[in-house]
C-alpha positions in Angstrom: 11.2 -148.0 120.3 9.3 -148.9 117.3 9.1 -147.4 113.5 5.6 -145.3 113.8 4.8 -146.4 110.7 5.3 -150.3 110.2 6.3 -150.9 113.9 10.0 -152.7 113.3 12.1 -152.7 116.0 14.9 -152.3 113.4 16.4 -148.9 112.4 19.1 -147.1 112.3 20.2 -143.2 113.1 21.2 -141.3 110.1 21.5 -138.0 112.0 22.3 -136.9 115.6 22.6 -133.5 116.4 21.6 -131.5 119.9 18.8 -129.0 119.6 17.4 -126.7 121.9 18.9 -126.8 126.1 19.1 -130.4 127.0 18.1 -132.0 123.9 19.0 -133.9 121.5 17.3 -134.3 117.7 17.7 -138.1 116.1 16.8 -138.5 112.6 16.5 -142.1 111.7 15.6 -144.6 109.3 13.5 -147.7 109.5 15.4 -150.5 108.1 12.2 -152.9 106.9 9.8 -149.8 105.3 12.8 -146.9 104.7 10.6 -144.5 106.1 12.2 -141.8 108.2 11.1 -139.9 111.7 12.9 -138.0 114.0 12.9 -138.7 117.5 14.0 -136.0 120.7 15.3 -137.1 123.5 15.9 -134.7 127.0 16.9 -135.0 130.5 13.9 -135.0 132.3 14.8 -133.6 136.0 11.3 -133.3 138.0 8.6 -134.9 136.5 6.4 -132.2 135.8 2.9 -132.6 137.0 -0.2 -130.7 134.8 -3.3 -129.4 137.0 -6.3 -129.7 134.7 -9.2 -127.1 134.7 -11.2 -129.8 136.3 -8.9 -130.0 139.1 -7.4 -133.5 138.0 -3.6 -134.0 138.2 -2.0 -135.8 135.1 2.0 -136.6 133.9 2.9 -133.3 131.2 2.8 -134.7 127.9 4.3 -133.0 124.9 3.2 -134.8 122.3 -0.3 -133.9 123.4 1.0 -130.1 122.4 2.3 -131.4 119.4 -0.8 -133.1 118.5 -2.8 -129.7 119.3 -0.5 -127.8 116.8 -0.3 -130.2 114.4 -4.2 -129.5 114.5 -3.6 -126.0 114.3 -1.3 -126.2 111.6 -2.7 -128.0 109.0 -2.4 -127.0 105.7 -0.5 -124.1 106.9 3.2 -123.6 105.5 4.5 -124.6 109.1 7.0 -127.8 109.2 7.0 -130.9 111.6 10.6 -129.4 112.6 9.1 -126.1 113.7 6.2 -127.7 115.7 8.2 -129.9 117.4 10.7 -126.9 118.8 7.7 -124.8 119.6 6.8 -127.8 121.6 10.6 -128.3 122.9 10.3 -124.6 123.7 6.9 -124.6 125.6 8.3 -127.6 127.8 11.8 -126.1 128.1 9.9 -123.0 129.4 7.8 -124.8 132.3 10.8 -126.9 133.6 12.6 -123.4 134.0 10.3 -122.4 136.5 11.5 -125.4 138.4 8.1 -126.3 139.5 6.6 -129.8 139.9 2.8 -128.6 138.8 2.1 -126.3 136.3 -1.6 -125.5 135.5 -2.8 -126.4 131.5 -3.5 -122.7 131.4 0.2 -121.7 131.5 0.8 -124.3 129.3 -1.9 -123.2 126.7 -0.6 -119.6 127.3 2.8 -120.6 126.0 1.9 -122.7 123.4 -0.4 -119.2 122.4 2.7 -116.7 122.8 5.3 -118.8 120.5 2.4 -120.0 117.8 1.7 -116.5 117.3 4.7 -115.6 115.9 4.8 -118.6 114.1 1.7 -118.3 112.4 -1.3 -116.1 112.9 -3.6 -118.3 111.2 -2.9 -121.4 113.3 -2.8 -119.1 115.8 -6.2 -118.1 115.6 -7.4 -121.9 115.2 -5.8 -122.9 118.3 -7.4 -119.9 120.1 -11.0 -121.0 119.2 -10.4 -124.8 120.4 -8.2 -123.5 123.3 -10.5 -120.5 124.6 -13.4 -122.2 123.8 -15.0 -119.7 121.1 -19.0 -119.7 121.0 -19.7 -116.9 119.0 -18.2 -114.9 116.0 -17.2 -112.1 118.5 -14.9 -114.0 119.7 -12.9 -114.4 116.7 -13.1 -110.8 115.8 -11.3 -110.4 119.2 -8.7 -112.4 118.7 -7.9 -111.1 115.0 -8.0 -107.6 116.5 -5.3 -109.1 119.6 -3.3 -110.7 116.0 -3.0 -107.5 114.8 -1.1 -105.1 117.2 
């Protein structure tokens, strides 16, 4: 592994402690910039496969969920430690289904359900990217579905 920011191979862990089911939370410290990140790491059983809207068949990635709500969160008062659990909690979700595919609607669907409790106004960012909104209707839906 490599420090994100200067791209050492030399750190060292400050902090290890286990997070959610089957994962555990690594805060470390580059030892050439002093920067810190945290890393995850979890047992990865079946590797879970992601069906596409197109119909296209690609390896689950969480980071591309953290990347999407890191989107939807910005400039919100949301931390990088709650978007990466939400994340940890969408995947955890999937592999519970013990299923090898999973479609990127169910996985959009869960990233919707936890980010609305989280925060309605990323929320409703995500929801135009992820449902595609065209017209102001459809944001006067979803504030209405943010609502009850």
């Amino acid at each position: 592994m490599k420090c994100p920011y200067c791209g050492s191979e030399d750190f060292k862990t400050l902090e290890t402690r286990d997070s959610l089911e089957n994962t555990t939370r690594r805060r470390k410290e580059c030892v050439k910039c002093g920067k810190r990140f945290t890393t995850y790491e979890y047992v990865e059983t079946v590797e879970l496969m992601v069906r596409k809207k197109d119909g296209k068949l690609e390896r689950f990635d969480v980071n591309k969920i953290i990347r999407g709500l890191q989107k939807a969160c910005e400039k919100r008062p949301v931390t990088m430690e709650q978007i990466n659990e939400l994340a940890s909690r969408v995947r955890q979700d999937l592999m519970a289904k013990g299923k090898e595919e999973v479609s990127s609607q169910e996985i959009g669907d869960l990233v919707m359900k936890y980010l609305k409790t989280l925060d309605r106004i990323a929320y409703i960012r995500f929801a135009s990217v992820y449902k595609k909104f065209e017209e102001p209707e459809d944001f006067k839906r979803v504030l209405l579905e943010v609502k009850k």
